[in-house]
C-alpha positions in Angstrom: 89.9 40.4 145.4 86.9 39.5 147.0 85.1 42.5 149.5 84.6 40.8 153.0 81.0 40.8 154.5 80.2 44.0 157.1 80.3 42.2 160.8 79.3 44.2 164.1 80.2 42.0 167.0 79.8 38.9 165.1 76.3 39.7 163.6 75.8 40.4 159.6 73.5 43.6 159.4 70.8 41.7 158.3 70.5 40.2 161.1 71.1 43.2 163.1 68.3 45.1 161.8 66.1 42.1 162.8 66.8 42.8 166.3 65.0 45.1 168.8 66.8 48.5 169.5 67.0 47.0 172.6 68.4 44.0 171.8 71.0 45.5 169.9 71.9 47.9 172.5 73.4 44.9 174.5 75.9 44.4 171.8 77.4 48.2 172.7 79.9 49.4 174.2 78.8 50.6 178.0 78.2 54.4 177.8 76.1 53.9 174.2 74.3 50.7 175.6 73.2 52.8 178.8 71.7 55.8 176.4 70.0 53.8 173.7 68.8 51.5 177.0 67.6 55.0 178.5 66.5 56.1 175.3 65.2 53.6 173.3 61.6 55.1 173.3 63.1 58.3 171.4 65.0 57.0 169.1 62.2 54.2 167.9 60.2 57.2 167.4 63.2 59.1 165.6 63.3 56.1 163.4 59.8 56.3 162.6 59.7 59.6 161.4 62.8 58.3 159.1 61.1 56.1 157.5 58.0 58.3 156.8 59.7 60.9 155.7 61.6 58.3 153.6 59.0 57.0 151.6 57.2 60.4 150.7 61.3 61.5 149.6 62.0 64.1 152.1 64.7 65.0 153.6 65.2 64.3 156.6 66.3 67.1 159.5 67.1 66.6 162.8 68.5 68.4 165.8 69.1 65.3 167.8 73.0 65.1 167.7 73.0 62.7 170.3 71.2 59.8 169.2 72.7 56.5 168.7 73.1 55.3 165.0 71.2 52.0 164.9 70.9 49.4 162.1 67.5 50.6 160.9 69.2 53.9 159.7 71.8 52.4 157.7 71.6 53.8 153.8 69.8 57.4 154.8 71.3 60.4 154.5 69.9 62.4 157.6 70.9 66.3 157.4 72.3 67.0 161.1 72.2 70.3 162.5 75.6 72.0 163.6 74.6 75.0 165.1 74.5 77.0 162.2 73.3 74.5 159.2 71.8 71.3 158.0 75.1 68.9 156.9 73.6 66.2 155.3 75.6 62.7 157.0 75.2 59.4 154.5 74.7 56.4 157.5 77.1 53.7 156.3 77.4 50.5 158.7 81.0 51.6 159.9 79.2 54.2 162.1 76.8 51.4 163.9 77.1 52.6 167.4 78.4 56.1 166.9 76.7 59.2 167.5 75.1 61.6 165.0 76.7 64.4 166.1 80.2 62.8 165.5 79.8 63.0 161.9 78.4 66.8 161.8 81.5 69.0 162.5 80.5 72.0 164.7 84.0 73.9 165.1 84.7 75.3 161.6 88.8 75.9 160.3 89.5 80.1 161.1 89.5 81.8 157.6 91.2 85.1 159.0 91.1 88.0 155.7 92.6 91.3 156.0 93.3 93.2 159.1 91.1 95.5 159.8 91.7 99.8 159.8 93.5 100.7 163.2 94.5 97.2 163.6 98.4 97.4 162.5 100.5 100.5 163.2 101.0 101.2 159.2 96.8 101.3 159.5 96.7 103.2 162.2 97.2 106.5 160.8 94.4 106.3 158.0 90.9 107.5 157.9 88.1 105.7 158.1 86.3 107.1 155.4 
């Protein structure tokens, strides 16, 4: 079986990445075509530093959860802070449009271990040496 060709609102993503960020902010949805509209400036320069930091094979680290995911970032893998750490986030063309944040998880699963002394009656009664 044959793998169909990536499409984002009718565009092939080489074609995509030959438009402008602005340009490709009018194919959004409204609340992401406003931001990258807003903030094109920052994320040209975002995208910049990407490909520096590309071609001397860094990584690359940002804070900047908020940023649109443009075409020019498809292929990198761009560590995204959480909060706590860098999770490193592979850009594939499904997330055009998306947010970086979206695909760093900031809200961890509760590991809860033992109780703690003089937390249950049965504990209650013991020392704490």
């Amino acid at each position: 079986m044959e793998k169909k060709e990536f499409t984002y609102r009718g565009k092939t993503l080489e074609e995509l990445k030959q438009l402008d960020i602005r340009e490709f902010g009018k194919l959004l949805k409204s609340n992401e075509r406003r931001t990258i509209l807003r903030q094109s400036d920052e994320l040209q320069r975002f995208i910049l530093r990407c490909n520096k930091k590309n071609a001397k094979n860094k990584p690359i680290r940002t804070h900047l959860r908020h940023l649109i995911i443009a075409p020019q970032l498809v292929n990198l893998t761009i560590n995204v802070y959480n909060g706590k750490d860098f999770v490193p986030v592979r850009i594939i063309e499904e997330m055009l449009g998306r947010r970086l944040g979206e695909f760093s998880v900031t809200r961890m699963k509760v590991k809860h271990g033992a109780a703690g002394i003089g937390a249950t009656r049965s504990s209650a009664s013991m020392s704490v040496k």
